[in-house]
C-alpha positions as CSV (number, residue, x, y, z in Angstrom):
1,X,-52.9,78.0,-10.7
2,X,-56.3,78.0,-9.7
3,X,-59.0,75.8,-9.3
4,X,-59.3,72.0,-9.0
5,X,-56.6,71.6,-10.9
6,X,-54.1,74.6,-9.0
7,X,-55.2,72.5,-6.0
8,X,-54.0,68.9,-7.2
9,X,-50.7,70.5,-8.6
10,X,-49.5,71.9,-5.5
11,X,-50.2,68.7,-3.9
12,X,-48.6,66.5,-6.6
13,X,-45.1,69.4,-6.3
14,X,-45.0,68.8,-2.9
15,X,-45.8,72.1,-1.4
16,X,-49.3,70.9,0.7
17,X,-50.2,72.0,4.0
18,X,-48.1,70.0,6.8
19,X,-50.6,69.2,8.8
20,X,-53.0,68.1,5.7
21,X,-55.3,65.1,6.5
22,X,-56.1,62.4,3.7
23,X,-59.0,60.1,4.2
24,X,-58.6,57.3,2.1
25,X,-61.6,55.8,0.2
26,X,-61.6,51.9,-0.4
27,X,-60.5,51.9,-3.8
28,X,-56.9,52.5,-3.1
29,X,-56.4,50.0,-0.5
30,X,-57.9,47.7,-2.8
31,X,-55.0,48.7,-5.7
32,X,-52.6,48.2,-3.2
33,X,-53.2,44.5,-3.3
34,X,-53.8,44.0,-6.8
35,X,-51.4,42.9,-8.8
36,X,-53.5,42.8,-12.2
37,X,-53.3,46.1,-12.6
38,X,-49.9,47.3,-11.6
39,X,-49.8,51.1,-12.7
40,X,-52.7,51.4,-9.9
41,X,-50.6,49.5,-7.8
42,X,-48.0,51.4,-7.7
43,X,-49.5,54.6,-7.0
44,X,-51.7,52.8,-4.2
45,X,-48.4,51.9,-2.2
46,X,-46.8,54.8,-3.0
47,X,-49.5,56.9,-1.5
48,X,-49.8,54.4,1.5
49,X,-46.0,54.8,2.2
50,X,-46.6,58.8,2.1
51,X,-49.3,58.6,4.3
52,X,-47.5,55.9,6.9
53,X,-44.4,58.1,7.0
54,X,-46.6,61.5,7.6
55,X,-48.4,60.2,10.0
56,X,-51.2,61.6,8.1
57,X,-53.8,59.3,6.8
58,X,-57.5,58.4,8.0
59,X,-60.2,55.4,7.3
60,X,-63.5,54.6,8.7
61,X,-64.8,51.1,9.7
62,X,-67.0,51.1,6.5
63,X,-63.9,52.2,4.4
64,X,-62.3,48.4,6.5
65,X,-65.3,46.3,6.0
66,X,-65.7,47.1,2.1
67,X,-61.8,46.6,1.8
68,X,-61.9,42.9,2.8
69,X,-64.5,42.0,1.1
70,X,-63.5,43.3,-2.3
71,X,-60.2,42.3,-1.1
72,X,-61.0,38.2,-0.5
73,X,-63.7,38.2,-2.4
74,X,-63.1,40.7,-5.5
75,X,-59.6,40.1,-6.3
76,X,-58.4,37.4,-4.4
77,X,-56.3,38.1,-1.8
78,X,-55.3,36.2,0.8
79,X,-57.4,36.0,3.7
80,X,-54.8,36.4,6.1
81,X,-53.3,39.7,4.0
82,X,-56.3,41.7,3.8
83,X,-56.5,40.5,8.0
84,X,-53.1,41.6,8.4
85,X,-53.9,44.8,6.1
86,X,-57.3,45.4,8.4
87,X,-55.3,45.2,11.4
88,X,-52.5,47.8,10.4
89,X,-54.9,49.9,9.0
90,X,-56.7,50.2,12.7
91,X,-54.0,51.9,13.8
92,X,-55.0,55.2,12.0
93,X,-58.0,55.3,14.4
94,X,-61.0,54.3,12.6
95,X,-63.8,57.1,12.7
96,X,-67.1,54.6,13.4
97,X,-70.4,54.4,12.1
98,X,-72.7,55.9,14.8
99,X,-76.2,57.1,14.2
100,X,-74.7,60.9,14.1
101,X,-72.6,60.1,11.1
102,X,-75.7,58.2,9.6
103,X,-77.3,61.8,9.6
104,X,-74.9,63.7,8.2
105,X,-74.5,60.9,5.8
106,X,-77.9,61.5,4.6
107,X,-77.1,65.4,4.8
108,X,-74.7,64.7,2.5
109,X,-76.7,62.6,0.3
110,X,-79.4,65.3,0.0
111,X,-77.4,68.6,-0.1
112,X,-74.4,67.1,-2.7
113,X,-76.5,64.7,-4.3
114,X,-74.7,61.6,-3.6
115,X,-75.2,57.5,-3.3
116,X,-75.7,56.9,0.6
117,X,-72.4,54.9,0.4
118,X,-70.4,57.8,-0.9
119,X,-72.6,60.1,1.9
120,X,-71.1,58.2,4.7
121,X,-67.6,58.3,3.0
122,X,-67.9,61.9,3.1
123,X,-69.4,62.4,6.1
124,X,-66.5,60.2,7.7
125,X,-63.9,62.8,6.0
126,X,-65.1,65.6,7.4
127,X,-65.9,63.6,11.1
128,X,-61.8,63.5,11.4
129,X,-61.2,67.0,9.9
130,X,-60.1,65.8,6.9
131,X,-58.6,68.3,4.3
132,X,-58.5,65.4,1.3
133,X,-60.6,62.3,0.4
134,X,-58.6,60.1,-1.7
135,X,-61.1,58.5,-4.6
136,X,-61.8,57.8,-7.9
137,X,-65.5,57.3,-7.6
138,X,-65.9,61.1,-6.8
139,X,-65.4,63.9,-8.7
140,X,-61.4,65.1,-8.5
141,X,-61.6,68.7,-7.3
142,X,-65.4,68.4,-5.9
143,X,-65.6,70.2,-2.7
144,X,-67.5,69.2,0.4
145,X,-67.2,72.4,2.6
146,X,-63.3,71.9,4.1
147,X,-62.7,68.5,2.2
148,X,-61.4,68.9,-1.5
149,X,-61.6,65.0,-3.3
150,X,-58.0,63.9,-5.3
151,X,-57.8,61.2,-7.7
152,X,-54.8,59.2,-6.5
153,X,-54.5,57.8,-9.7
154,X,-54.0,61.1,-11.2
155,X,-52.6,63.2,-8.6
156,X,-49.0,61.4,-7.1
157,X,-48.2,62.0,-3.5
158,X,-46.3,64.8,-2.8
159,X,-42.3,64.4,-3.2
160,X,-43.2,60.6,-5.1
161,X,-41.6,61.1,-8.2
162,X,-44.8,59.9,-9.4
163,X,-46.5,61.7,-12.8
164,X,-49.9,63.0,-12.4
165,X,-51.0,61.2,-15.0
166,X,-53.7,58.1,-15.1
167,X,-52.3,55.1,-14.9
């Protein structure tokens, strides 16, 4: 198996690096709290249990903030859930905006091409050594230098029982 696809495999049979680090993007903590489309759902918490029980998973303040809103606001949760959510999420040690990951934000944005959004996303990756960013709105397989991006839609946790198949 090689490739993007070799890669995602591996991870979705279980035999990923220990010590692996996923940053999660917004969009699966989102799923996790939406009900309307429960095939996303499902692999949102099923990723979130993976990543509670590893010890393992990684967010960013911006990663928080855009979670409420489109929590609340988007698909409406509960205020108090998404608090609660905010709250235990803070636990995985938010990496924070600071003008140093503004600049390698917009390093990102002019050497990959990408949004200024999807900059700082990457740029807060790769701040807590990341080795995955969870996402749909990147490319699955795209490489930003140690940080490979998985579709956790696509590609299950490792040892889930999940397919790795789009929802």
């Amino acid at each position: 198996m090689s490739g993007a696809n070799g890669r995602a495999r591996r991870i979705a049979l279980g035999h990923e690096d220990a010590t692996a680090v996923f940053f999660v993007d917004t969009n699966l903590l989102v799923y996790a709290l939406d009900s309307v489309n429960s095939a996303k759902q499902h692999h949102a918490r099923a990723w979130l249990d993976y990543l509670w029980s590893k010890g393992n998973g990684r967010v960013s303040w911006q990663v928080l903030h855009e979670f409420y809103w489109n929590a609340t606001r988007k698909i409406g949760a509960p205020v108090e859930i998404a608090q609660d959510f905010v709250r235990e999420l803070s636990h995985w040690a938010p990496v924070d905006s600071s003008l140093g990951l503004i600049t390698e934000a917009w390093g990102w944005c002019q050497q990959a091409q990408l949004a200024y959004w999807d900059g700082l996303i990457v740029a807060a990756a790769e701040r807590c050594a990341a080795g995955y960013l969870l996402s749909e709105d990147l490319q699955a397989g795209r490489r930003f230098d140690q940080c490979t991006v998985l579709n956790p839609f696509r590609t299950p946790p490792p040892a889930s029982g999940l397919s790795g198949t789009s929802p």
